[in-house]
Every structure is written in C-alpha cells, then in structure tokens.
KOLDO-80758 format. One record per residue (C-alpha): residue in one letter; y, z, x. Coordinates in steps of 0.02 Angstrom, whole numbers, plus 32768, in hexadecimal, padded with zeros to 4 digits. Layout:
REM KOLDO-80758
AYZX...
//
This chain:
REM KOLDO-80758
XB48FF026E816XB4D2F0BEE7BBXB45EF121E734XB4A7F0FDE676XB508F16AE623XB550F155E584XB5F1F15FE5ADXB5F8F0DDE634XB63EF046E5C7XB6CFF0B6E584XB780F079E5D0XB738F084E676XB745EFC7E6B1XB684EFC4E6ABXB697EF02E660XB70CEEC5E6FEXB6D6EE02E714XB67AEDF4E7C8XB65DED3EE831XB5C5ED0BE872XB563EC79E8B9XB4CAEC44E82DXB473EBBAE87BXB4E0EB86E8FFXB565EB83E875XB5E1EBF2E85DXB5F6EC59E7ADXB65AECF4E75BXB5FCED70E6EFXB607EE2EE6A6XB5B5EEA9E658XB5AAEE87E594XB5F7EF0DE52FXB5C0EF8BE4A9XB5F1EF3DE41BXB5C8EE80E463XB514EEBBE49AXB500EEEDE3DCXB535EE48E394XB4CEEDFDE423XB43AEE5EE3EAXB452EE11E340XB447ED59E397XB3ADED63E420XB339EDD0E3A0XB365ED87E2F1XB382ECE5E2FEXB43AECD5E309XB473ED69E28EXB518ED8FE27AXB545ECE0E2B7XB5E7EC91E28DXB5E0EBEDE22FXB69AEB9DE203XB6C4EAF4E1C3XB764EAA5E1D8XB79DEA0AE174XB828E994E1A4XB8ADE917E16FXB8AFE887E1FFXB90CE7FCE20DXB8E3E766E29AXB8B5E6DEE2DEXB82BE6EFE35EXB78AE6ACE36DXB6EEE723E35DXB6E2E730E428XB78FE757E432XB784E7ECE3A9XB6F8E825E3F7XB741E831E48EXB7DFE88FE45CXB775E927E3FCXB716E933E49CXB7A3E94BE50AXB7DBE9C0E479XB747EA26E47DXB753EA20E540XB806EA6FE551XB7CFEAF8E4BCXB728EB2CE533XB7A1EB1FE5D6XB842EB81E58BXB7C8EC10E523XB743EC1DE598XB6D8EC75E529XB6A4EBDCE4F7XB665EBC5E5A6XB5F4EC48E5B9XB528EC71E5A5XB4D7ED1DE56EXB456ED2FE5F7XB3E7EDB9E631XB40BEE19E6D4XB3FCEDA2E76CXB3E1EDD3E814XB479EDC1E84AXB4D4EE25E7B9XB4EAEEC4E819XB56FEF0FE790XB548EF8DE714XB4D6F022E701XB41BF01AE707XB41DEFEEE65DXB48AEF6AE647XB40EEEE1E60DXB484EE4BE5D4XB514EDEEE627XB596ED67E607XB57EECE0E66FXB60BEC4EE6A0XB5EFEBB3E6FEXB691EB71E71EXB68BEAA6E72CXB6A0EA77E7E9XB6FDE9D9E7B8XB75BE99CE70AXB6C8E922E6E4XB64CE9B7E6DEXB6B2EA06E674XB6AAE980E605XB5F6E967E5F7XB5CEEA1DE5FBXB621EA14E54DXB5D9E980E4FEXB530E9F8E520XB577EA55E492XB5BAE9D1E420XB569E967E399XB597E8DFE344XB535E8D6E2A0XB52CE815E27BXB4FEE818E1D0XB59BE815E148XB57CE8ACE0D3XB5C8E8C5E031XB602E96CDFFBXB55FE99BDFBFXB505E966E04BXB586E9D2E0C8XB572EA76E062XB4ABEA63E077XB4D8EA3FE138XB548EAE6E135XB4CBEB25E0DEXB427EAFBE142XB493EB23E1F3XB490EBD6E1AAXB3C7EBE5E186XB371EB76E214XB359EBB5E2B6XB3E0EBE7E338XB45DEB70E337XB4A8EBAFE3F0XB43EEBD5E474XB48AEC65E4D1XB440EC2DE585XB4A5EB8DE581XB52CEBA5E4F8XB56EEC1BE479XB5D2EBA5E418XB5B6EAF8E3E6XB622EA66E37BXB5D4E9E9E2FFXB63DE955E2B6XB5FFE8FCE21CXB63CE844E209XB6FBE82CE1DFXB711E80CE10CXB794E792E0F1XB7EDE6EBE12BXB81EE6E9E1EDXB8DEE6C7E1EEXB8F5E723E13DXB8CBE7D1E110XB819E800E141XB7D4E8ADE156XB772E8FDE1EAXB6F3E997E1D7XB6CAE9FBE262XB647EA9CE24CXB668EB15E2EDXB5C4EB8EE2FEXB5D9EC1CE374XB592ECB5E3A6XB5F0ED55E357XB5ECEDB7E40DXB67AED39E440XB6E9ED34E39EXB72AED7EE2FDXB76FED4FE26CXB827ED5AE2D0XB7D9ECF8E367XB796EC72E300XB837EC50E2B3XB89DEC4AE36EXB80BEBD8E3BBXB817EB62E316XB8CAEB4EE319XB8C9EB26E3BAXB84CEAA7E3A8XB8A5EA4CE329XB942EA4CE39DXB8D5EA08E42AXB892E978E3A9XB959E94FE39EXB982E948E458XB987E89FE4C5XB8F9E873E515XB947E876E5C2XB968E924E59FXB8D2E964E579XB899E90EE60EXB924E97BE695XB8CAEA09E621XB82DE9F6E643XB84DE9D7E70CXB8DBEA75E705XB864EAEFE6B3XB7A8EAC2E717XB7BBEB19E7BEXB775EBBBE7D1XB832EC1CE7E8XB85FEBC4E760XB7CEEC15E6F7XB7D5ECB7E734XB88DECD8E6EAXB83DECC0E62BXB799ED21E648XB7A4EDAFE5CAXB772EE67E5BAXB718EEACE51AXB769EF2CE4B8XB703EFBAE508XB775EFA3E5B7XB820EFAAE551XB7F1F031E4FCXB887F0D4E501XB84AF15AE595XB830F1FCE575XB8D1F257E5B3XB8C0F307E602XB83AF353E683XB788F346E67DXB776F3DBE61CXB7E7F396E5A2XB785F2EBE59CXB6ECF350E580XB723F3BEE4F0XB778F312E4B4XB6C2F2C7E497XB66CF35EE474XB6EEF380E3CDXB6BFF2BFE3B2XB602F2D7E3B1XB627F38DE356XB68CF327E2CFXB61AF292E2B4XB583F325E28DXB5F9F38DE219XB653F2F7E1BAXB65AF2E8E0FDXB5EBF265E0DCXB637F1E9E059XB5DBF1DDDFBEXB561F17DDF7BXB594F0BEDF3FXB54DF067DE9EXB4DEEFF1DEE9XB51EEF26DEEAXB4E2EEF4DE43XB4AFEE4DDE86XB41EEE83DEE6XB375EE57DEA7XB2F1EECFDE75XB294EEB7DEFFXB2C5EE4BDF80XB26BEDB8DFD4XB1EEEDD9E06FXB22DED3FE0CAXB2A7ECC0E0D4XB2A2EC24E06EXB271EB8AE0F1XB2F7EAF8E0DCXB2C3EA49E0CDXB2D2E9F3E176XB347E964E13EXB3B4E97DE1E2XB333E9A0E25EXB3A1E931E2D3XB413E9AEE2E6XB3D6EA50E2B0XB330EAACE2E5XB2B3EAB6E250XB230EB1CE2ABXB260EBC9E2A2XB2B1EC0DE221XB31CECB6E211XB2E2ED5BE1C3XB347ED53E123XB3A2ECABE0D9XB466ECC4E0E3XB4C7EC70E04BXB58CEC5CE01FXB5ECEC45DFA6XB6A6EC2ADF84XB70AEC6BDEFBXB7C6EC1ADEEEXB842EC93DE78XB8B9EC21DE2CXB96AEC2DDE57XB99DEC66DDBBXB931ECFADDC3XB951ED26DE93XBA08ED26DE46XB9E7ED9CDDD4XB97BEE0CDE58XBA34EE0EDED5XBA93EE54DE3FXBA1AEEDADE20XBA1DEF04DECFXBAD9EEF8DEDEXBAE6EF79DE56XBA62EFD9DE8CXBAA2EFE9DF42XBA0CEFA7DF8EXB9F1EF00E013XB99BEE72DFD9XB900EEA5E03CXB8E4EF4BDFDBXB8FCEECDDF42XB861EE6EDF7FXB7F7EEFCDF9CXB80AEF2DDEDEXB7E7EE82DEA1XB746EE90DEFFXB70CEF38DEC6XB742EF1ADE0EXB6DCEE8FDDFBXB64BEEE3DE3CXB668EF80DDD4XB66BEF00DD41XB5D2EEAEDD64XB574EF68DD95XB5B9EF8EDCE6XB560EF06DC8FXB4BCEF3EDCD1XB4D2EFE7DC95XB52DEFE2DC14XB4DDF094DBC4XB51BF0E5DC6FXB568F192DC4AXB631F17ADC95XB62DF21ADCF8XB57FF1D0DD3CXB5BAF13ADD90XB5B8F130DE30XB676F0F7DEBAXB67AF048DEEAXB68BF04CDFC1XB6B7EFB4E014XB68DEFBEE0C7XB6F7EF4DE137XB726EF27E1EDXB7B3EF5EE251XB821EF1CE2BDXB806EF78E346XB8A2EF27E3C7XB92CEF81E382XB8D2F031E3B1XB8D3F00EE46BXB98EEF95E45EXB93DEEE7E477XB9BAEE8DE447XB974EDD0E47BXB947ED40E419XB88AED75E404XB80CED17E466XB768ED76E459XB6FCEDE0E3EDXB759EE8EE3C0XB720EEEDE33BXB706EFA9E2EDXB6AAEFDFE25FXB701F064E1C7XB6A1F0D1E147XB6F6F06FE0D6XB758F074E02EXB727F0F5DFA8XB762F0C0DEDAXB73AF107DE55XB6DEF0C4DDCDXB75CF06EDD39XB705F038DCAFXB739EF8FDC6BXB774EFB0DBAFXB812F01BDC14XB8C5EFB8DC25XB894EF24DCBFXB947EF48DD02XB949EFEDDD06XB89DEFF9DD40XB8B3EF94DDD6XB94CEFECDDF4XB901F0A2DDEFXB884F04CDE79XB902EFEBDEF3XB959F095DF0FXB8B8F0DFDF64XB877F048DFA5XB93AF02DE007XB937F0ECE030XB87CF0DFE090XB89AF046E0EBXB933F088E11FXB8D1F115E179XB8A1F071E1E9XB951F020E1F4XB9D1F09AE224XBA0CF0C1E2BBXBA25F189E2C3XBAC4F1B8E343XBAAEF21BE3C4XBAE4F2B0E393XBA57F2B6E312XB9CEF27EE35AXB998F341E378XB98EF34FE2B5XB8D3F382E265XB8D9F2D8E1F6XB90EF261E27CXB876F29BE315XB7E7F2CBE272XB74CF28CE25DXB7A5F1D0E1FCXB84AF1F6E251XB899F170E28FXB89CF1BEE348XB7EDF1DBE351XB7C6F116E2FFXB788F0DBE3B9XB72DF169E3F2XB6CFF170E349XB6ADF0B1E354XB67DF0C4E407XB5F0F138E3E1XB5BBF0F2E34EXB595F04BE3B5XB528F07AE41DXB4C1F0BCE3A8XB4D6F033E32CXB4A8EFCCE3DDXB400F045E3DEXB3C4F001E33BXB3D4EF57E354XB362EF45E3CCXB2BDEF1AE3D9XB231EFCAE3C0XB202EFB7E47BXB2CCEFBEE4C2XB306F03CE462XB2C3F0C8E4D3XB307F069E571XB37DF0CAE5E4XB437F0DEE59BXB3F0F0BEE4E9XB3F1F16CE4B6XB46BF1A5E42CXB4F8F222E481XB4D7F28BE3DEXB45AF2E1E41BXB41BF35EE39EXB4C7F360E34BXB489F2D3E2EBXB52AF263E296XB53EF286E1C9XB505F1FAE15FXB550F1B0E0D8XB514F1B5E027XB4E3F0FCE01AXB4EFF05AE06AXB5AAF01AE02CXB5AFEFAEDF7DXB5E6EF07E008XB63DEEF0E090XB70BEEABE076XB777EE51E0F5XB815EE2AE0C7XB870EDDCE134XB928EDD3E0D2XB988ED12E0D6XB938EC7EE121XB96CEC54E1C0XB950EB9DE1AFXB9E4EB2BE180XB9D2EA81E12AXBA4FEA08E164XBA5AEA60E21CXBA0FE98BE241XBA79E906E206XB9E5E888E1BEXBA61E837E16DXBAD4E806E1F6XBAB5E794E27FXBA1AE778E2EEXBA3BE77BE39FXBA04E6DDE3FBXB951E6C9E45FXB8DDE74CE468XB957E7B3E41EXB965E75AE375XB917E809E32BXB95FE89DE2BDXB905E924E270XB948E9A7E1F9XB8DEEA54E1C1XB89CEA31E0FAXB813EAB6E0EAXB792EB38E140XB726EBB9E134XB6B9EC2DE177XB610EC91E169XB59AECF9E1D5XB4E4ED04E1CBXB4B9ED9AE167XB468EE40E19EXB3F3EE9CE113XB447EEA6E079XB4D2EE7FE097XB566EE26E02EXB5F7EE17E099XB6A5EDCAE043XB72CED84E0B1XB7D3ED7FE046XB872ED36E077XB8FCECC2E012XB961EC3FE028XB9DDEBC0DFCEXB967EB97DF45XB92EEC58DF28XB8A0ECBCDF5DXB80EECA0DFB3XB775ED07DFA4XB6E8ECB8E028XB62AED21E01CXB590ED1FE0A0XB507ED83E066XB447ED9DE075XB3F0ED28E016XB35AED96E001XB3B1EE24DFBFXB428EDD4DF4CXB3FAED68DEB4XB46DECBADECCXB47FEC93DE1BXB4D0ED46DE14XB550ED23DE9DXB576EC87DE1EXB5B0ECEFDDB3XB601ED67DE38XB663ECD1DE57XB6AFECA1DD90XB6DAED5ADD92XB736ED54DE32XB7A1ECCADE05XB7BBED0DDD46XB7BAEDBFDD3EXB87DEDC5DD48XB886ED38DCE3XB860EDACDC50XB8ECEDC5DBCBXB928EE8EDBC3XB8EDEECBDB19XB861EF55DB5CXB886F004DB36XB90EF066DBB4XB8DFF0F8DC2B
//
C-alpha cells in the first residue's frame, strides 16, 4: 500500500470499483472520494449533517387492496436501489480485504449485490417503512420536521438511503393522494440526483407489476451491477495536459494563486441570526419513536421553511429579467439578497449608506459540465464558489430599477461559472486566474481536502494525507462568512399531468396510476447556516430554506418568508436612481 499524497485522488482512476469475496459472498467496493469523504464526515461525526431530506406528494388513482399497494412501492423501491446502485451501497471502514487506496484511505463504498431476485427484495424492505398511522398535514410537517432533529435517520453500515410512506389520504377507486419522504445521505446525491432518482421512482410506481418483476431479476446479478457502479467526480476530473514539469508549475501557480487572491469582502451578517445562539439543540418530543430514534440528538436543530412568490409577481420578475438581459436564475439570486438587504436595513436603520456592508450569496456549482459529463446524474457531484458580491441598495430607491442595477452583476458573476471559453482562449489571464473558469476544478480540488481536514474529528486531522498542500503559502481568506447560501436551480423539472389519473385503471394488480403533485427538499444544517433552494414552476416561484436552528431566530425566518413572497408585489412609487 502506497504512502498518501495529496494528489493521488486527482483524475488518476484512484476510485476504480474492485470485486472481492466478504464472507464467502461476493461484493464491489472503491475508494470514497474527496468531496464524498467530506459529506461523509458530516454523517458518521454529527449525526447525519448535511443529510438530504425530500418529500414527494402524489395524485393516485386505483383499486388495490393495502397488500397489493404495498407490494407495488416495494418492487418500486427495489428496481430504483437495483438500476442507481447507490442506493445499494454502505460507508464502511477499511476491511481487510480492501487492498485499494493509499495508506490513508480510511472509508470505502461497499455493495452487496443480491445473489437471487428475492434477496433483492428483502434487502430493500430493510430500508423501507410504512408509517401506519394517518397524519394530517400538521402532523406530516412535525414528522418532516422531527426526521431532521432526531438521531441518524440512515445508518451508513447498512444503508445510506431509506423510504417512509405515510398512509394513503383519500377514497380507493377515486382520487387519493400518496406521501413518500426519501432520506439519504448527501455523499450519494445532489440536488440534480435527487430529482433523476425521484422521477424515476414515480415512473417505476406507473409500470406493470410483471415488469418490475423482469426488472428486478434483469438487474440482480453481479455483471449486471457492475455496468451502473459509478465514479465520483474526483476520477472524471480534466488531466493536466503537458509534461511533468508542466503539471508541476500547473499546481504550483494554483497553490501560488490561492495565497495571493483578492479576498472578497466582508458580507453584512444574515440579519436573522440571534444574538447569541443556543448551546444545544432543542430535544423533540418522541411522538414517533416507532419510526424515528429519540435517543441521540444532533448538534444544532435544522428548520425549513417555504416561501411561494405568487404568479403574478414571478411574472413580473421574467419581464425585468427579459429587459435586463439576465436568466431567470440571476433573477432569483436578487430576490434573495434584496430581501435580506431589506430586513439588515430594518435593524439598522441609522447605518451610514457608504457604511453598509455587499450582500454575498455563496452557492454550489455544478461541477459536470467542467469535465463534459454529459449523463443523466446519478451520484453526488458538487463544487463550491466564493460566491456573489451586490452592493448594498437601500430600499426608498426605484424597486425596478434597483433590482435591475443588481441582476446585471449577479448574471455577469455566475456567468464566470457557466460559460464555456473556446479553445483558442483558454490561454487568456481571466479564463486560468485565481475564479477563472479554467482553474474552477483545480481550485475546488484543493480546497476539499482541506475543507475534508476540518471536518474531522481533533484526533484525525493529523493522520497521514490530511495535511493541507498549502504548505506555508497559506490560502487568502475571505472577509466574512457569506450573508446565506442560494441555489437556484432555474424551471422545475417536474410535470403535472405526465400520469393520466383521470383516465382508465388498468385491470389487476395494475389498477394503479400516480401523477407528481408536490415536493421538496432540505438538508440538515451545518453552523449557521441558512441555505435557500429556489426554483419555479407553472404557478411561480419557489423559494425552499434549511437553516441552523440555533443560529437563526424562527419567528424571523417568518417574516423572511412574507417578504419573499411580497417584496415585488410592491407598487413603483419609491424615488428613481
């Protein structure tokens, strides 16, 4: 076993999947990557942080009995595991016979495929529940609420996803409604993943039976697996072109530019925090101890909240946008930050103008189009951005023009992470600098392992292949932490309607038809944070919040919330630029 160095994991096929016999069994796993040992990290020390919670609501339409139901989402849930196999896998420690990666390499994916359809079966029901109790909308936004502030929901040494279905609302043979709340560990999806492994689910819920039955029998055996196992990002990633003096002044100008970097500037601070925040997190009532573990608790409570812009006032967003020459997305951004500049505004309102601090939205990036991975995604990518610098614009100046002054820098910086430079100018100083776009994944390569460094536990962090490459050349920090975090993800994939619940029921045990109604989705919170996910859709846009409960006051996000959904519902009469 080779010595670490921190340039092992970089587009080097380090992660390549390997076979082996566990037990007398026979089982695929790899080397987890950078960026999936961080989130990873987050799970085995803190109680499942970062964690991706996302419910799903749907419109059914059938005429089975409760066994038969059951039995369809479990065959559903089956084919999902077997087709993304992901879904499959464990996060385990180094076994004794993992002989892959260097001497440091402490955690591994494991996979077990089934050795016959019916174990595939019952391997999954290990990670299904079906809640028995009927719960009213209340009572399933304190479940969604309590699965984010109780213990671990997944246990990363037998799963890192699991499925619970609350009781069907509605008359069987007319319209009825189906929940389903999908909670899964964030080293095996993102906010794209999510969306291809729901989608699919829901087409899976609409296929025969018999179907899903070839499925699960087509897609158990081991060959069968090993065509879907996937790489992380870290093995995609673009190599370094050139000779090895060329890769080593390539890194060295990367480590040179992280040290000499302007550092962005400081951020007003989210004006929802609370003066001090709270030493521990808030212990939930055990009222579903059946199905959720009420003995440990996480460091920090994690809390959502969902803000709906009406349509007349998204419409009104797009025509700003359209004039302004902007996407939607940009248009998003702004709504965020001038709703927090208005509330930062109201706590000081005696604040000198030239005194006020930028607005920065940090935010994730997609990292796939950097290294051309053009496939449906199907596990956790991700990269990290300084984020979005905007000026402070007080509220008594013009709302249109104000916003419009702002989606013109906000469209020009996330362009920076968008655009696809030619060729020919990919030598140019803007393109390979220190936020260039050609320097994006060696930047974000860097910067994870040392983000990896601090997220673990005092006694690892000195452990071989920990060490920052930075050396003394230590990386330039940024003024502040970032106001929050934005995501916005553009238009809705989902479709309403894609499921004719109107129409027909088949015959049998496939008397059944589901059609998409709602969803969302949160993550367990990291310190401080206040993380908004926006997107829209046909009845406008969508603005969906996790944040740190300790940190940040709720009533406040209450009223984070009416602002959100009527800042730009404000008539025009303030004074012009």
């Amino acid at each position: 076993m080779t010595q670490a160095h921190w340039l092992d994991q970089y587009a080097s096929n380090y992660h390549e999947w390997h076979k082996a016999q566990n037990e007398g069994k026979y089982c695929f796993y790899r080397p987890l990557g950078t960026v999936e040992t961080a989130f990873d990290s987050d799970g085995i020390y803190f109680q499942g942080r970062a964690d991706v919670s996302a419910l799903l609501e749907l419109e059914v339409k059938h005429c089975l009995p409760q066994e038969q139901l059951r039995r369809r989402i479990t065959l559903a849930w089956t084919v999902l595991r077997l087709y993304h196999v992901l879904l499959l896998a464990r996060a385990v420690d180094r076994q004794p016979y993992m002989t892959a990666g260097n001497a440091a390499q402490r955690r591994f994916f494991l996979i077990h495929p089934p050795e016959k359809p019916g174990d595939a079966v019952k391997d999954a029901t290990k990670s299904l529940s079906f809640v028995q109790e009927a719960l009213d909308e209340h009572e399933l936004a304190k479940f969604y609420r309590h699965a984010q502030n109780t213990a671990r929901v997944v246990n990363a040494d037998e799963f890192l996803a699991k499925l619970f279905i609350f009781p069907e609302e509605g008359t069987t043979g007319a319209k009825a409604y189906l929940k389903f709340l999908f909670v899964k560990s964030h080293q095996i999806t993102d906010g794209l993943t999510n969306f291809t492994w729901l989608n699919h689910f829901v087409k899976l819920l609409n296929t025969p039976v018999a179907q899903l039955e070839k499925a699960v029998s087509g897609l158990s055996p081991q060959a069968s697996i090993r065509t879907r196992l996937p790489l992380p990002q870290e093995d995609l990633y673009p190599r370094i072109s050139g000779s090895r003096a060329k890769k080593r002044w390539f890194w060295l100008l990367t480590l040179v530019l992280r040290h000499v970097k302007k550092p962005m500037p400081a951020a007003f601070p989210n004006p929802l925090r609370r003066t001090a925040p709270l030493q521990e997190a808030i212990a939930m009532p055990s009222i579903f101890r059946s199905y959720l573990d009420y003995n440990e608790k996480p460091p920090l409570n994690t809390f959502t909240c969902m803000a709906k812009v009406p349509r007349c006032a998204t419409k009104r967003l797009h025509r700003w946008c359209r004039e302004a020459g902007t996407s939607i997305g940009a248009g998003a951004f702004v709504l965020v930050a001038m709703v927090m500049m208005s509330l930062h505004e109201d706590l000081y309102p005696k604040e000198a103008s030239e005194s006020r601090r930028p607005f920065i939205g940090s935010f994730p990036i997609n990292p796939r189009p950097f290294f051309k991975h053009h496939e449906a995604p199907n596990s956790m990518m991700l990269a990290f951005s300084d984020g979005v610098v905007l000026p402070f614009l007080p509220s008594y100046l013009d709302l249109e023009t104000r916003f419009k002054v702002l989606v013109r820098q906000a469209h020009k910086q996330l362009g920076l992470y968008q655009k696809r430079i030619k060729d020919e100018e990919t030598d140019t100083v803007a393109y390979m600098g220190s936020r260039g776009a050609g320097r994006v994944i060696a930047m974000n390569y860097i910067g994870a392992t040392e983000r990896l460094r601090a997220k673990l536990p005092e006694h690892l962090r000195d452990s071989l292949g920990n060490h920052s490459p930075q050396g003394e050349l230590l990386a330039t920090q940024n003024g502040s932490m970032a106001t929050c975090g934005v995501s916005s993800v553009g238009r809705s994939g989902w479709r309403k309607g894609e499921y004719d619940v109107e129409g027909e029921l088949g015959e049998g045990e496939d008397a059944f038809t589901a059609d998409y109604r709602s969803s969302k989705q949160n993550v367990r919170a990291r310190d401080g944070e206040f993380l908004v996910g926006v997107w829209g859709d046909d009845d406008g846009i969508a603005a969906n919040v996790s944040y740190d409960g300790n940190a940040i006051e709720e009533d406040k996000v209450k009223e984070w919330q009416y602002r959100m959904e009527n800042i730009l519902m404000t008539k025009v009469t303030q004074a012009k630029l």
